[in-house]
C-alpha positions as CSV (number, residue, x, y, z in Angstrom):
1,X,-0.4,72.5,13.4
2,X,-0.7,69.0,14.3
3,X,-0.8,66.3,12.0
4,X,-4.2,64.6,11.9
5,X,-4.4,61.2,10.8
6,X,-7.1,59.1,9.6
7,X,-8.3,55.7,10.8
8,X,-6.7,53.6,7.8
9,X,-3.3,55.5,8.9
10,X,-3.8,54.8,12.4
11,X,-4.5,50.9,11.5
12,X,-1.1,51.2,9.3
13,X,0.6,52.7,12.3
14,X,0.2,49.7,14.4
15,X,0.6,47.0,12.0
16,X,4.0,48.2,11.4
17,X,4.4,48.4,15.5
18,X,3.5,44.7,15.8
19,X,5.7,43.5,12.8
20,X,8.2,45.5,14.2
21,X,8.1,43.8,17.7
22,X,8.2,40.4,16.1
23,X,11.1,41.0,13.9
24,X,13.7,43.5,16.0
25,X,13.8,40.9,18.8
26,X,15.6,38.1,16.1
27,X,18.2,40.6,14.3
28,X,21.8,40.1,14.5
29,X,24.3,42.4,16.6
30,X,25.4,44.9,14.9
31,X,29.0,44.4,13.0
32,X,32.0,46.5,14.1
33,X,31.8,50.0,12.0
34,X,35.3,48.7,10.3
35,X,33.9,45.6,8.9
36,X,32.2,47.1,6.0
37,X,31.5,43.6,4.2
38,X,29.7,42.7,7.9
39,X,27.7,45.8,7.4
40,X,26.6,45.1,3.8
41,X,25.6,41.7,5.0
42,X,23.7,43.2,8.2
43,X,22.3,46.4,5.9
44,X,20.9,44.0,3.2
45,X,19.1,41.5,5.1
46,X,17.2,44.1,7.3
47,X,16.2,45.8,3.6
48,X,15.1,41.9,2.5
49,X,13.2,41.8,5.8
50,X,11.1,45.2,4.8
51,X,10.9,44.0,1.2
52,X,9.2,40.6,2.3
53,X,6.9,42.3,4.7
54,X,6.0,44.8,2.0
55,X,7.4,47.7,3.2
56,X,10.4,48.1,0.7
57,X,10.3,51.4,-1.1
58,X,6.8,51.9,0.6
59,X,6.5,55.6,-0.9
60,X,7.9,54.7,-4.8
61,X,5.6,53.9,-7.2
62,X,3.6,50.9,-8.2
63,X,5.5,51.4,-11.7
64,X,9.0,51.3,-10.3
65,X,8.2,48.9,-7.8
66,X,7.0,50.4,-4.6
67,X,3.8,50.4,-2.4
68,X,2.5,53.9,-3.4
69,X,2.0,54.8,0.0
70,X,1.0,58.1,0.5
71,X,3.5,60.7,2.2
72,X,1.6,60.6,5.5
73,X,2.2,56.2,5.4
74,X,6.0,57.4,4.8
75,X,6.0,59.6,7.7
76,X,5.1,57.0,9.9
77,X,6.9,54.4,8.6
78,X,10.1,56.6,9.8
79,X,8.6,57.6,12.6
80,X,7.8,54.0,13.8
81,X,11.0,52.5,12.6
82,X,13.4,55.4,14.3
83,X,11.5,55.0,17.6
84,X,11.7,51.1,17.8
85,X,15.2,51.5,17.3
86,X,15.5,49.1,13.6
87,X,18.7,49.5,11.3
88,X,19.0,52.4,9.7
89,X,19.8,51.8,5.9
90,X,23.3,51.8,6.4
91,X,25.0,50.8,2.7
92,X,21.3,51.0,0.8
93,X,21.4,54.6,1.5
94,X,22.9,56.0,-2.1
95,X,20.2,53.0,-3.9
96,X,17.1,53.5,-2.0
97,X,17.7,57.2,-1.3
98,X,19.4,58.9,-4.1
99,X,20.3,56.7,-7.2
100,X,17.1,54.8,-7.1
101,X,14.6,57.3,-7.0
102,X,16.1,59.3,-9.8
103,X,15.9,56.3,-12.2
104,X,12.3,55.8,-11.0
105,X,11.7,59.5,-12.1
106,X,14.2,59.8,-15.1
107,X,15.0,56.4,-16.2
108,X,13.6,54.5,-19.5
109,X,11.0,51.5,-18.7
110,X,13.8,48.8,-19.0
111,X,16.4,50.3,-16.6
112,X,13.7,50.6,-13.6
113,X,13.0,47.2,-14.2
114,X,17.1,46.0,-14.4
115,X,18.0,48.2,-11.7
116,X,15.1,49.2,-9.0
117,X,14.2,45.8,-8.1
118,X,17.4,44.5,-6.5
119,X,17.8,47.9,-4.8
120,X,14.2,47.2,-2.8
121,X,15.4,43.8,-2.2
122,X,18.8,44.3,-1.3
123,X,20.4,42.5,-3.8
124,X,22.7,45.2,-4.6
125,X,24.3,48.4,-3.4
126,X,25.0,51.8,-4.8
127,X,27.9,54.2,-4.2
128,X,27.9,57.9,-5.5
129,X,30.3,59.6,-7.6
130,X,29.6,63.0,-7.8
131,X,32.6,65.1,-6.0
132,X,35.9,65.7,-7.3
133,X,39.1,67.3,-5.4
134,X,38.7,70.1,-7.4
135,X,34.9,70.0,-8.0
136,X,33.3,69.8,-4.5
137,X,30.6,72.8,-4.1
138,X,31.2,73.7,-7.4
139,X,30.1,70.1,-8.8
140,X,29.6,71.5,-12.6
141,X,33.3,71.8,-12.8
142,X,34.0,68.2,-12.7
143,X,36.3,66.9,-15.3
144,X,35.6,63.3,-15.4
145,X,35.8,62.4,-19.0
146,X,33.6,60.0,-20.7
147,X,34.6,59.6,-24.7
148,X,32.0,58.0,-26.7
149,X,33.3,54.5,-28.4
150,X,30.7,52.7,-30.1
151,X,28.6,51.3,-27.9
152,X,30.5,52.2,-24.6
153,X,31.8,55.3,-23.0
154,X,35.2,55.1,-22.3
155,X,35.6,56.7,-19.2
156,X,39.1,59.0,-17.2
157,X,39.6,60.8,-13.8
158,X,38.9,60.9,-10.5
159,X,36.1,61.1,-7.8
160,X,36.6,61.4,-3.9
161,X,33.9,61.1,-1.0
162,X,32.6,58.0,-2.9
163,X,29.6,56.9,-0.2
164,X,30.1,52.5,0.3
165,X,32.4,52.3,-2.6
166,X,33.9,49.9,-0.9
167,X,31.0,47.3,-1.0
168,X,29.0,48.6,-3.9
169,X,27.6,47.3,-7.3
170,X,26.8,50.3,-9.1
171,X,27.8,54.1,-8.7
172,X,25.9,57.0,-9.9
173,X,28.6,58.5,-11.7
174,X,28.7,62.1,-13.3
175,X,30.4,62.7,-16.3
176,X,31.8,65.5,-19.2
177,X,30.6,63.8,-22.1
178,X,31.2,67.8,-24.2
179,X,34.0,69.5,-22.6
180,X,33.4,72.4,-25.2
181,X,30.0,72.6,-23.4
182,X,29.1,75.3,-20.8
183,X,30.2,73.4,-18.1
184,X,26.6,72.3,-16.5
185,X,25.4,71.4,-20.3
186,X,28.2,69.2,-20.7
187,X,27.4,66.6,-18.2
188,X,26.1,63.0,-18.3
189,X,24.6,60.3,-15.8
190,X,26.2,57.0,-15.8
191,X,25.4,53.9,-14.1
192,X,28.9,52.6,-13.8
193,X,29.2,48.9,-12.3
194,X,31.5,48.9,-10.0
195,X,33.4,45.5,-10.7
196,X,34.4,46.5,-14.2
197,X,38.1,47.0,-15.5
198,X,40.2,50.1,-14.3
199,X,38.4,51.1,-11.3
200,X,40.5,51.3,-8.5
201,X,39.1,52.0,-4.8
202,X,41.1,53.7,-2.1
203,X,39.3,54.0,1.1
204,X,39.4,57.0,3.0
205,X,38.9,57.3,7.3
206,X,36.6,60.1,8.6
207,X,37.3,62.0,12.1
208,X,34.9,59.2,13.2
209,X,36.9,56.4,12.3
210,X,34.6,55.4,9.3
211,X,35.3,54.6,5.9
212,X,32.7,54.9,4.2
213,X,33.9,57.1,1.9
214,X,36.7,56.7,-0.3
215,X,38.4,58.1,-3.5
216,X,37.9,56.3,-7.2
217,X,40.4,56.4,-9.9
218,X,38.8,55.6,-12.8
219,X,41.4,54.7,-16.1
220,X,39.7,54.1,-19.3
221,X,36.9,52.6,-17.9
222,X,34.3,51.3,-20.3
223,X,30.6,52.3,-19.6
224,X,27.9,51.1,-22.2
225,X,25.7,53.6,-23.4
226,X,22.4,52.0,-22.0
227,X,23.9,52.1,-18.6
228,X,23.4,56.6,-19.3
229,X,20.0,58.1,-17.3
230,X,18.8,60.9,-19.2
231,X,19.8,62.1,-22.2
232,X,23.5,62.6,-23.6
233,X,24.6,65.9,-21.8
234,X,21.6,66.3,-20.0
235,X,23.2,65.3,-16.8
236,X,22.9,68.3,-14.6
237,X,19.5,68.1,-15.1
238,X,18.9,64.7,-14.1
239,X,21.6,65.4,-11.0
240,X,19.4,68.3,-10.0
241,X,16.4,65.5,-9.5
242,X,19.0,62.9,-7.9
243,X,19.9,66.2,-5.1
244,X,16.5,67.1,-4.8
245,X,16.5,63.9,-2.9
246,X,19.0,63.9,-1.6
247,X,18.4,67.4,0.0
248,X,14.2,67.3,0.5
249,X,13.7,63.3,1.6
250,X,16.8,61.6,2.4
251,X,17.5,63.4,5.5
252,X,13.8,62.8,6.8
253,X,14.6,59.6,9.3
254,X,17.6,61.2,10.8
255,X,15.4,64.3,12.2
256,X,13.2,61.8,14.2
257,X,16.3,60.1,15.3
258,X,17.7,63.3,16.7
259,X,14.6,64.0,18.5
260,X,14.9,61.0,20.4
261,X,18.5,61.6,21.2
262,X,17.4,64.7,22.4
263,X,14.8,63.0,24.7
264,X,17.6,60.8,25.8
265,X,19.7,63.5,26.3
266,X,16.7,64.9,29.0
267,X,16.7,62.1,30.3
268,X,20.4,62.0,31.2
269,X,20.5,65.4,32.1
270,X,18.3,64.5,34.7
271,X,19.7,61.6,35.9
272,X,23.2,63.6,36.4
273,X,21.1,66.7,37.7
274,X,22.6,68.7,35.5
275,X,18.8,69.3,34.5
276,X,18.7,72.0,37.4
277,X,20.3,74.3,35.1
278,X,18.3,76.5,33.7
279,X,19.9,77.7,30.9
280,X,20.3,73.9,29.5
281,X,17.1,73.3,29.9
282,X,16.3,76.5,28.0
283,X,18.9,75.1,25.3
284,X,16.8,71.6,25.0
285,X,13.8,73.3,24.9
286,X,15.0,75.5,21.4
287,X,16.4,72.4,20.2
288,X,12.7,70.3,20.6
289,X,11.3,73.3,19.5
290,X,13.4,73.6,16.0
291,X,13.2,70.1,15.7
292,X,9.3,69.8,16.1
293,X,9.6,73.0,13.3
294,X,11.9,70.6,11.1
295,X,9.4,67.9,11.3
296,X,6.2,70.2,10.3
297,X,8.6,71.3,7.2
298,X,9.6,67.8,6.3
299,X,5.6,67.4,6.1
300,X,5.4,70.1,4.0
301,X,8.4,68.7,1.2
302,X,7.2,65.4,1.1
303,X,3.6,66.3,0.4
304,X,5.0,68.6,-2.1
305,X,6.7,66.4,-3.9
306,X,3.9,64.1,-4.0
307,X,2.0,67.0,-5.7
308,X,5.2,67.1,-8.4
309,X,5.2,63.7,-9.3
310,X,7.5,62.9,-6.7
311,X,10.1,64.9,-6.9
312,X,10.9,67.1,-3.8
313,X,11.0,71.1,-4.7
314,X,13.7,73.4,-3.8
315,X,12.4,73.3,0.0
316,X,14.6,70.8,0.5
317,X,17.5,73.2,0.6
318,X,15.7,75.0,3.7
319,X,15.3,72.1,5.3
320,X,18.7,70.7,4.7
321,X,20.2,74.4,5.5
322,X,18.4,74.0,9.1
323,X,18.9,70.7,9.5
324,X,22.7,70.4,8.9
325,X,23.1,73.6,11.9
326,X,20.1,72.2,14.4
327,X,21.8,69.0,14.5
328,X,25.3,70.1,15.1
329,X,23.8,72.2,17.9
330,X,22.2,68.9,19.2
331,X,25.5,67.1,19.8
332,X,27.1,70.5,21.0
333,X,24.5,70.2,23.9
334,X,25.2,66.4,24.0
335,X,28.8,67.7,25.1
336,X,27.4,69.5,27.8
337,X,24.9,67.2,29.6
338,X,27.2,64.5,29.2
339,X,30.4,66.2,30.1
340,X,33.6,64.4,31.0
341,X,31.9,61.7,29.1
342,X,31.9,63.8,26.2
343,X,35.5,62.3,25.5
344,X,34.6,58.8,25.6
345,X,35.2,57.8,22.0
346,X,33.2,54.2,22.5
347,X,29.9,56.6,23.3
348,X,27.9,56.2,20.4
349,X,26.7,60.2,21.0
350,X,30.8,60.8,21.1
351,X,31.1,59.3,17.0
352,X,27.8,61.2,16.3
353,X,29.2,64.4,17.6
354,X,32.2,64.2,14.9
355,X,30.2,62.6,12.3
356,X,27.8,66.3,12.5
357,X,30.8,68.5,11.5
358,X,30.2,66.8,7.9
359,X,26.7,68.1,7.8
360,X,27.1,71.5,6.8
361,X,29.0,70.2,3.9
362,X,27.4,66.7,2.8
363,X,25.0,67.1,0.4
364,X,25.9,70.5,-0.6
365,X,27.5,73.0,2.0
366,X,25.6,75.2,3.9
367,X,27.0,78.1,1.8
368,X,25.3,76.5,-1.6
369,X,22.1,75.9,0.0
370,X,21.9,79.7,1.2
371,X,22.1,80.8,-2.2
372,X,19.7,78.1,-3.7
373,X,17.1,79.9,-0.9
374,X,18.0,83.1,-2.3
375,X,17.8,82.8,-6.0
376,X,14.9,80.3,-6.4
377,X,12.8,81.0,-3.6
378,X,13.7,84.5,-2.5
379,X,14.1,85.7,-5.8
380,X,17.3,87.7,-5.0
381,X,19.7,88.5,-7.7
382,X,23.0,86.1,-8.4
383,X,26.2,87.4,-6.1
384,X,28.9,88.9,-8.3
């Protein structure tokens, strides 16, 4: 069905397109994709340009800071933004997309108001660390200890595929605070800050060329106890919310950014005339047509989790599932149209192709998120 919007959404839709037109115009080039203090620097003053204007967090609550948009507003505010071509969020993304809507939705009154306000404006960033080398898909085997010390948590191990560590202020950092526990009962959520004693930060570089992940040694590392989200042990709980996000809304820009590479993709196609064939154009037609499909489902989530207090629903793992193939598919068919230019390495399609091998394991691999669909929404029994 198509989405039918109301007058006040209209009159929302094109006062974003006019602030946008003023403001785009004046931003800096874009820093080299190695210069990751550059990026900070770009990444934070586009998120203090939103957070001036009002748009900063436009779909969090009043209480933790945001406009309280509804999820239509937040729809169009990705759909305007991706289409005029403004930053993505770049460094903000663990803070505004993962780490900062969890504390919104798990944290106690005085760590929304330390921590969610200088993620909206930019003030700081936030890294995750989640995986371990030998806890990847199977993240409740993680062995990162944390051993109460008074006031502090005195933390030991390792984490790998640490998103910005390399610029960040804070990292969402799970921990074993009961290693006689069941392994997911034994878990805690730390706010770690990142510039405190024994951490050490070794980038690491992606096929792409990236680094914006690295590994984290972390050697006795002292935590205080008010920095923890949730409850003592309770932090598989609280990751579930922090990957319902990550899963169901933090993914939702990125579709409307591969539809217009698709369109741009048409476009070339046609310039080159490799347009003529029709079993390419047959090929871009199923990708519009599962990407339209992905956008009626993100629809769907976010409205959900507006109905759940916010908090997306295990839909995000279809769409994440989908997502993480369609897109791969996209750049596959990139690699067609564009052809010998497929192995230009300074096309920015080129970086996006390699950077879409990743998607079918970011964020939980395609393998956990089939048996997510089949145990909580199918209803089938657990695999042997």
């Amino acid at each position: 069905m198509d989405l039918a919007y109301t007058e006040a959404e209209e009159e929302f839709r094109g006062r974003l397109r006019e602030w946008l037109a003023a403001v785009l115009p004046g931003l800096p080039a874009k820093p080299s994709p190695d210069d990751w203090p550059a990026r900070r620097t770009y990444d934070t003053t586009w998120q203090r340009l939103l957070y001036d204007a009002g748009y900063a967090g436009l779909h969090w609550p009043v209480d933790a800071g945001g406009q309280g948009a509804t999820p239509t507003q937040h729809l169009i505010f990705l759909e305007e933004t991706e289409r005029a071509g403004a930053p993505y969020v770049g460094a903000n993304f663990v803070g505004l997309l993962h780490a900062g809507p969890t504390i919104a939705a798990e944290g106690t009154a005085g760590q929304r108001a330390r921590w969610l306000p200088p993620v909206l404006r930019g003030d700081e960033i936030w890294c995750q660390g989640f995986s371990e080398p030998d806890a990847g898909s199977d993240l409740a085997a993680l062995r990162t200890r944390a051993v109460r010390d008074g006031d502090d948590y005195v933390v030991t191990g390792q984490k790998i595929w640490t998103s910005h560590a390399e610029v960040a202020d804070w990292c969402e950092l799970l921990v074993r605070t009961d290693p006689d526990a069941p392994k997911h009962r034994g878990i805690s959520w730390l706010a770690m800050p990142m510039d405190a004693p024994g951490i050490t930060v070794r980038p690491l570089r992606t096929l792409a060329g990236s680094t914006e992940f690295a590994e984290v040694f972390l050697d006795e590392v002292r935590v205080p106890v008010s920095c923890r989200v949730g409850a003592e042990n309770d932090g598989w709980r609280v990751t579930m919310v922090t990957l319902s996000f990550e899963r169901g809304t933090a993914f939702v820009g990125e579709v409307v950014a591969c539809r217009r590479t698709l369109d741009a993709l048409a476009d070339e196609a046609r310039r080159t005339g490799r347009w003529d064939d029709p079993v390419l154009r047959r090929r871009l037609g199923r990708l519009n047509a599962g990407f339209r499909a992905l956008w009626r489902l993100t629809q769907a989530n976010v409205s959900e989790s507006e109905r759940t207090g916010g908090v997306p629903g295990v839909g995000g793992s279809v769409f994440k599932l989908r997502y993480s193939g369609l897109r791969q598919e996209l750049y596959e068919a990139a690699a067609e149209v564009l052809g010998a230019d497929a192995f230009d390495v300074d096309r920015e399609w080129v970086l996006d192709r390699l950077s879409s091998l990743s998607y079918t394991i970011a964020a939980g691999t395609s393998q956990i998120q089939r048996n997510i669909v089949a145990e909580r929404i199918l209803g089938l029994p657990k695999g042997r």
